[in-house]
C-alpha positions in Angstrom: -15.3 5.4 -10.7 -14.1 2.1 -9.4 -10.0 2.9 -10.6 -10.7 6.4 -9.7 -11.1 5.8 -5.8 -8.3 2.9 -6.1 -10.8 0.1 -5.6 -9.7 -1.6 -9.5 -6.0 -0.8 -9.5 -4.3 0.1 -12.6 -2.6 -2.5 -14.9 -5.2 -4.6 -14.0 -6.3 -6.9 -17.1 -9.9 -7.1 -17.2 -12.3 -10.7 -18.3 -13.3 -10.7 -22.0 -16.3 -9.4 -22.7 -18.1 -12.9 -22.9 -16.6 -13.9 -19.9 -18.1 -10.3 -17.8 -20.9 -10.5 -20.0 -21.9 -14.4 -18.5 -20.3 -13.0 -14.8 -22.4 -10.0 -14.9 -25.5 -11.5 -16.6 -26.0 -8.7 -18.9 -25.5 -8.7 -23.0 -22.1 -8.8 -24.7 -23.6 -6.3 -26.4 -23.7 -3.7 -23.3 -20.5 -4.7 -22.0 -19.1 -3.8 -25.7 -20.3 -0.3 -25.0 -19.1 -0.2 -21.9 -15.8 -0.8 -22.9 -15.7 1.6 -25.7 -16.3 4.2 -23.4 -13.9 3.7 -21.3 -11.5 3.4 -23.9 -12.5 6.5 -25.3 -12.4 8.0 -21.9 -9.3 6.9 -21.6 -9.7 4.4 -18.8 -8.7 1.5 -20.7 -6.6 0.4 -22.8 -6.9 -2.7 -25.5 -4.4 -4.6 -27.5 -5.5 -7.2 -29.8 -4.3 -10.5 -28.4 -3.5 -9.0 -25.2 -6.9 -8.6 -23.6 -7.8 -4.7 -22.1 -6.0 -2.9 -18.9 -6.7 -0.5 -16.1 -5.7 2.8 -17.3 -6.1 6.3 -16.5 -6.4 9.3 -18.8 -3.7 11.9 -19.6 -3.2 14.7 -16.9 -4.5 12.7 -14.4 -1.0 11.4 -13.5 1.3 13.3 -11.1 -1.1 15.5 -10.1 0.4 18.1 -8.5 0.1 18.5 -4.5 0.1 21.7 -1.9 3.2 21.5 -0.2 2.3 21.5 4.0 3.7 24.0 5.5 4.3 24.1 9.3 1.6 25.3 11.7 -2.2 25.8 11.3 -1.7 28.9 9.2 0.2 29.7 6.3 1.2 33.0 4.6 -1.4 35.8 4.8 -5.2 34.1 6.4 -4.9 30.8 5.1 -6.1 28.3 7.3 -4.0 25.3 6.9 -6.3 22.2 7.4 -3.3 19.5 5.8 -2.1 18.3 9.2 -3.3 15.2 11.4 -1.4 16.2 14.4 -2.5 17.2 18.2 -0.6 19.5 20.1 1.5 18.5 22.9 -0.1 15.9 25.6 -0.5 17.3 29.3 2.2 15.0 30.4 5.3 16.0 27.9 6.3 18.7 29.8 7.0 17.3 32.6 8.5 14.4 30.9 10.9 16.4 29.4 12.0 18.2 32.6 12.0 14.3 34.1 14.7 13.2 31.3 16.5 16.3 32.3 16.7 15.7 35.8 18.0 11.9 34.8 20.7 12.8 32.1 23.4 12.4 34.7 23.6 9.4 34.8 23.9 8.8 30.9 26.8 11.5 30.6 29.4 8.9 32.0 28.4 6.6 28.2 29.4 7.0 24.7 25.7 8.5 24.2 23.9 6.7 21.6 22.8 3.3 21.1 21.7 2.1 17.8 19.5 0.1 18.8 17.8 2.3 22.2 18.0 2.9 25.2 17.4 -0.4 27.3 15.2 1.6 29.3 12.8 3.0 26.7 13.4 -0.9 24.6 11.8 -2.3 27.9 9.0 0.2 28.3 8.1 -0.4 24.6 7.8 -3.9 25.2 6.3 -3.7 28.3 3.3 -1.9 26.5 3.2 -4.7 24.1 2.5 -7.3 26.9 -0.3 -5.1 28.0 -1.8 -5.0 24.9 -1.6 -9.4 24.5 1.6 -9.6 22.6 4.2 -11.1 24.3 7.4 -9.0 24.0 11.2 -8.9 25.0 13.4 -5.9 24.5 15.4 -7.3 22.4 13.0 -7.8 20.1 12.6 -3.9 19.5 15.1 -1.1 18.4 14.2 2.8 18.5 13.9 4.7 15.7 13.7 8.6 15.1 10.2 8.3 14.3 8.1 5.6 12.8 9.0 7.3 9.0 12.7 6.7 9.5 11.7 3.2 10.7 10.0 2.4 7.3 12.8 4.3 5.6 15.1 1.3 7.7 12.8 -1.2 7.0 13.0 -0.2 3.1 16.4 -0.4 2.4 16.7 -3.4 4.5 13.7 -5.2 2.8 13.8 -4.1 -0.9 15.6 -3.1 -4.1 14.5 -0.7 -7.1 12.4 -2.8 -9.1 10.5 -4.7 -6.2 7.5 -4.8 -5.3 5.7 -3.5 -2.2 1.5 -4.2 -1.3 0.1 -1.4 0.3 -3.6 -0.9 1.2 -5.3 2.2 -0.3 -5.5 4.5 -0.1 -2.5 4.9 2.6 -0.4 7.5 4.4 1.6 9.5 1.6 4.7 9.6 2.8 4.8 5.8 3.0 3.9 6.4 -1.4 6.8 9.2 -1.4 9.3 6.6 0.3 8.6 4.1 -2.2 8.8 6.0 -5.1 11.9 7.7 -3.9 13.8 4.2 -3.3 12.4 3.1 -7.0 9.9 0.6 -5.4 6.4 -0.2 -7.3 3.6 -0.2 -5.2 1.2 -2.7 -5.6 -2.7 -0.6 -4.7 -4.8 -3.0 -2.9 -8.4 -1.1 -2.9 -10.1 -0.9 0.2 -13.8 -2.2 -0.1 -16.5 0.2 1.4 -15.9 -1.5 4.9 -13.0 -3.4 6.4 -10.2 -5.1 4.2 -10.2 -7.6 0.7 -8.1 -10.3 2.3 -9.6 -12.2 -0.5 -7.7 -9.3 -3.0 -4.5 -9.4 -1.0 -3.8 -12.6 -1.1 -4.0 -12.2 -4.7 -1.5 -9.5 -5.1 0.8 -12.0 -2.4 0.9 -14.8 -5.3 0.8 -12.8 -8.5 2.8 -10.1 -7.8 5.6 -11.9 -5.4 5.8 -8.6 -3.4 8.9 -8.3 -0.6 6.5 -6.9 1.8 3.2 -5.3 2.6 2.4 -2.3 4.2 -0.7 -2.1 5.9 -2.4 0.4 8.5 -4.6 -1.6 10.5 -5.6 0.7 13.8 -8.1 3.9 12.9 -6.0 3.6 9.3 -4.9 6.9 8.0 -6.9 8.5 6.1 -10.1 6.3 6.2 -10.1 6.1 10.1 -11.0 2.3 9.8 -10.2 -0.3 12.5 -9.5 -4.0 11.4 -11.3 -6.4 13.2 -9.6 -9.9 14.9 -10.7 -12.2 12.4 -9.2 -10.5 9.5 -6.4 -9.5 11.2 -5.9 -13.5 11.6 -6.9 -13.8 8.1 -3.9 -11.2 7.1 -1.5 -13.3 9.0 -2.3 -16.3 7.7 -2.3 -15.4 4.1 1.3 -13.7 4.6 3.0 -16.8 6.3 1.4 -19.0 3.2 2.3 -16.4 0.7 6.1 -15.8 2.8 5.4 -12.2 2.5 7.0 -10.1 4.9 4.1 -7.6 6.8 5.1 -4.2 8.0 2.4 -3.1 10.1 2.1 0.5 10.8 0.8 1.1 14.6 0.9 4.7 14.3 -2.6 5.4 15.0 -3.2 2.8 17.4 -3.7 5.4 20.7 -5.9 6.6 18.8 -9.6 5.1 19.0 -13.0 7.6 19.8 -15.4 4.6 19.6 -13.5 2.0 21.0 -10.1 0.2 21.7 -8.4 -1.7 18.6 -8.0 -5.1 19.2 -5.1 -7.1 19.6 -1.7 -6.6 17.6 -2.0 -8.4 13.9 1.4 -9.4 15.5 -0.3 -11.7 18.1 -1.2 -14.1 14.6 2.6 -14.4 14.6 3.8 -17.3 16.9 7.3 -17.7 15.0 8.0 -13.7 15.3 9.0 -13.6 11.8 6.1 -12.8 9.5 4.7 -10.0 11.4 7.3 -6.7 12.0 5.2 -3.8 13.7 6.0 -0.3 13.4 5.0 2.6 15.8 5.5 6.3 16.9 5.3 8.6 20.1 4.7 11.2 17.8 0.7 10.8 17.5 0.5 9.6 20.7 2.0 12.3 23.1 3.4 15.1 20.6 4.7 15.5 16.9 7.9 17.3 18.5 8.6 13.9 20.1 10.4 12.2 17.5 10.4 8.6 18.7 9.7 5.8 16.7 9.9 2.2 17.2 10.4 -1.3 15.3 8.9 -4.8 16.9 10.5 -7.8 15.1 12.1 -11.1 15.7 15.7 -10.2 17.7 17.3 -11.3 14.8 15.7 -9.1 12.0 16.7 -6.5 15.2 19.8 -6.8 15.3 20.5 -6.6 11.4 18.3 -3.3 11.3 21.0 -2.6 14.2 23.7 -2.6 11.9 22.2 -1.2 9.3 21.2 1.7 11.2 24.4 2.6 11.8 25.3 3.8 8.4 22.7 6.4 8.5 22.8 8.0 11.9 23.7 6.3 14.5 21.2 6.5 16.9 18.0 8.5 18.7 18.9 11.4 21.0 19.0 10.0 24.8 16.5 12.8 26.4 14.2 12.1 23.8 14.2 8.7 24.2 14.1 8.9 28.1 10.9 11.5 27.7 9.3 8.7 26.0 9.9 6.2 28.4 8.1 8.2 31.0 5.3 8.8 28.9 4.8 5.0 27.8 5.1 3.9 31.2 2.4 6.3 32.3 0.2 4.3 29.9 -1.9 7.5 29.5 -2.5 7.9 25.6 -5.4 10.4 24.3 -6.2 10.4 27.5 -8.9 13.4 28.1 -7.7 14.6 24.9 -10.3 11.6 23.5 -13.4 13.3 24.4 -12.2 16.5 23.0 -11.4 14.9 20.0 -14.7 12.7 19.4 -16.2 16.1 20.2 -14.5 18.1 17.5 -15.1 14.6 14.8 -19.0 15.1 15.4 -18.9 18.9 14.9 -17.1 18.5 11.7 -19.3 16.2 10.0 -22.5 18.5 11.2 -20.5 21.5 9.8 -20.2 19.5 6.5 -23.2 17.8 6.6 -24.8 21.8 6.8 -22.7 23.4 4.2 -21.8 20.4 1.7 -25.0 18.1 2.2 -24.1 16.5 -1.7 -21.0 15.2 0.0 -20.7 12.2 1.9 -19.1 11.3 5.1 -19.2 8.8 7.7 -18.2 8.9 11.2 -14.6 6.9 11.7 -14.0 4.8 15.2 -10.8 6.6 15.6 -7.7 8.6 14.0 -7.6 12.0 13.2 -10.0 12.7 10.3 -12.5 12.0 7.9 -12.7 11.0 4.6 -15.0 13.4 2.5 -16.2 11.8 -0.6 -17.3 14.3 -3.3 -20.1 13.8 -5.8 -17.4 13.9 -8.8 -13.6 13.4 -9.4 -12.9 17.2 -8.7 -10.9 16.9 -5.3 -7.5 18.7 -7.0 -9.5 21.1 -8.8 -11.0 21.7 -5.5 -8.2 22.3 -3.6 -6.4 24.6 -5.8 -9.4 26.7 -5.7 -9.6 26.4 -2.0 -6.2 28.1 -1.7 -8.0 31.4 -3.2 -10.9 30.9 -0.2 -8.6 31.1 2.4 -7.7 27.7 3.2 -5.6 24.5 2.3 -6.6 21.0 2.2 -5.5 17.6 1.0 -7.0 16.6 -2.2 -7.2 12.6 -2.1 -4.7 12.0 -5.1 -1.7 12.5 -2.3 -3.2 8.9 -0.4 -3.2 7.1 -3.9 -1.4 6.1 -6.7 -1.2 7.5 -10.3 -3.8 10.2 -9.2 -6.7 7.5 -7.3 -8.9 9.1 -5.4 -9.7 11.9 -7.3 -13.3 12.0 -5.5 -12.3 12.5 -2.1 -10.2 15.3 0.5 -8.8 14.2 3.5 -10.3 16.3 6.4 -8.3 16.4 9.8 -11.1 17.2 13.5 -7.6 18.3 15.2 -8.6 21.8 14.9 -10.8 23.7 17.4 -14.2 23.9 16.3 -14.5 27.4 15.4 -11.2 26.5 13.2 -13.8 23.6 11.4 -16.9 25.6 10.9 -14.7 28.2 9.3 -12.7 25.7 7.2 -15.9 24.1 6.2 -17.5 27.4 4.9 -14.7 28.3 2.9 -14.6 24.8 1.4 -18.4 25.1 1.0 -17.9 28.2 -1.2 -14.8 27.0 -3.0 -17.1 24.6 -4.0 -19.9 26.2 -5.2 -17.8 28.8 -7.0 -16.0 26.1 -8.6 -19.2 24.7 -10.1 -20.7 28.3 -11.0 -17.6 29.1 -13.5 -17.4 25.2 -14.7 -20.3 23.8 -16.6 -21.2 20.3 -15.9 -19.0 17.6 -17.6 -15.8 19.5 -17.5 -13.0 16.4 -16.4 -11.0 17.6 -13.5 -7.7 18.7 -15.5 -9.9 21.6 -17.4 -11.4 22.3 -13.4 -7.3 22.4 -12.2 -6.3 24.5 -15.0 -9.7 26.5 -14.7 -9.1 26.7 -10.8 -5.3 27.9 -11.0 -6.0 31.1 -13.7 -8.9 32.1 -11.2 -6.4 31.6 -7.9 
């Protein structure tokens, strides 16, 4: 279960079995067993004079994922429950018709900037300095969104064949990017609360990673919030460790409970450990695609130049719509209560109809993280697809098909939306278990799931 939800990564070489068997305090005989089964299950793998590795068994790599398609419905009554996304703040409207009214003055310029608009560079880091990290413009440059800032931050950082940390589970697209540019991601389990500083700095000095990714405000998809002292921690263990953090802000508007604490980039004095990613696009509207990068000005202005071999720069009324918005300082706004509002109902609505799963309320973000009673989530969501709606089985926030107990639930619906997601889940799930006999591993559930869809 442990390399199933990502908490052992794979690869990993485990003790001998005296050596567990004296950690543990149980028999070398029981830890014998224990690893025959596994090997037999296929969760290990044993070499003679090589020790035994983290495995997983056939079919449970490249899983395959439901593609998202736009809007809350797809074809016919499916209900598409795959995006985290709000729609449109109050304010955006009238932002845009504000950036509209102040185009004029732009016209008279070349148009583009790689590295932003001084305007919206300034109201960036004017939001910095509000939140207790001192910030010039120059130490920022706008990107079109925060993915195309990691896809920036990628090519400037890495090669195919490096290695990049990332917590996990983490935001797919970040896995997607990585595996796209040839990159080997290097899992770092979360624990059941908070982060394993202990376990990164591991990975830091045995892997020799060029960065770490991290999501350390209402993380997506566990809706955790790192705490100061770790945060510190983080910091500290990167500058010893010279490993470059990229830390994704994405979520950071985004607290129900409470407000995250200070930027991981205020345990950065020298600037040049700490480069901080972030996004209008949670914040205000998805449409809105404005992203930023925080970094030294120097690592600014080579992402400057390097930004202008792929397009250029951000379009101006874009950029000047988010300058009006982040100068308004509004963020969820009344949006928050609507949203803690819509997290409770979800988890009464699963607590009701899927009491053998388990779920805990997250500070912030935009969903929860459902764990199921067995590795079954794909199977699950294949089957879904014939019940009328669409979810994200927890394979797509892992690597080499983690997570295998657990779907990613987004509360951005309206709550009629969640009860009825959650009673077609409810009997996806209970017809899934009424044709498949107890036992069955999930690749007989997804093959058994698609001849039934």
């Amino acid at each position: 279960m442990l390399v199933l939800d990502g908490r052992i990564g794979l690869n990993v070489r485990l003790p001998g079995e005296r050596e567990l068997a004296a950690a543990l305090g149980l028999s070398r005989t029981t830890i014998a067993a224990a690893f025959d089964r596994l090997r037999d299950e296929g969760y290990l793998e044993s070499r003679q004079g090589s020790g035994s590795v983290t495995r997983l068994p056939p079919g449970r790599m490249d899983q395959p994922e439901a593609p998202d398609l736009p809007g809350e419905q797809g074809g016919g009554n499916i209900l598409n429950w795959t995006h985290a996304a709000l729609p449109a703040a109050p304010g955006v409207g009238r932002a845009f018709q504000a950036a509209v009214e102040a185009l004029p003055a732009y016209l008279g310029e070349l148009g583009y900037d790689p590295l932003g608009l001084p305007l919206l560079r300034r109201a960036i880091a004017a939001w910095f300095e509000r939140r207790g990290c001192p910030t010039s413009a120059d130490q920022i440059i706008v990107t079109n969104g925060a993915q195309q800032g990691f896809a920036l931050l990628l090519q400037w950082l890495a090669r195919p064949g490096d290695r990049g940390v990332i917590d996990h589970p983490t935001y797919h697209n970040v896995i997607q990017a990585l595996q796209r540019a040839h990159v080997v991601p290097v899992p770092v389990g979360l624990p059941a609360e908070g982060w394993d500083i202990d376990a990164m700095d591991a990975a830091f000095r045995q892997t020799s990673p060029r960065f770490a990714y991290l999501i350390p405000d209402f993380h997506n998809p566990t809706g955790r919030s790192m705490d100061p002292a770790t945060r510190r921690a983080l910091a500290a263990t990167a500058a010893s460790t010279h490993t470059p953090l990229i830390i994704d802000e994405t979520m950071v508007e985004m607290g129900l409970d409470f407000s995250p604490p200070p930027p991981v980039a205020v345990h950065d004095p020298s600037g040049r450990q700490v480069i901080t990613m972030g996004s209008a696009s949670k914040i205000f509207w998805g449409g809105l695609r404005v992203g930023w990068i925080r970094a030294d000005p120097q690592t600014i202005a080579a992402l400057g130049r390097l930004r202008t071999t792929m397009d250029m720069a951000s379009p101006i009324v874009e950029q000047l719509a988010a300058a009006q918005l982040i100068d308004a300082g509004e963020g969820l706004g009344q949006r928050a209560g609507v949203l803690r509002a819509r997290r409770d109902h979800l988890i009464r609505m699963v607590e009701q109809h899927l009491p053998h799963w388990r779920v805990e309320s997250p500070a912030g973000g935009l969903s929860l993280w459902a764990e199921l009673p067995r590795g079954e989530a794909t199977a699950l969501a294949a089957l879904a697809e014939s019940h009328g709606v669409r979810v994200a089985p927890g394979p797509r926030f892992g690597v080499n098909g983690a997570f295998e107990r657990f779907l990613r639930l987004p509360f951005t619906l309206t709550e009629d939306q969640l009860t009825s997601g959650v009673q077609r889940l409810a009997e996806a799930d209970a017809r899934l278990h009424a044709r498949l006999p107890r036992g069955r591993d999930s690749v007989a559930a997804v093959l058994e799931a698609d001849r039934l869809i």
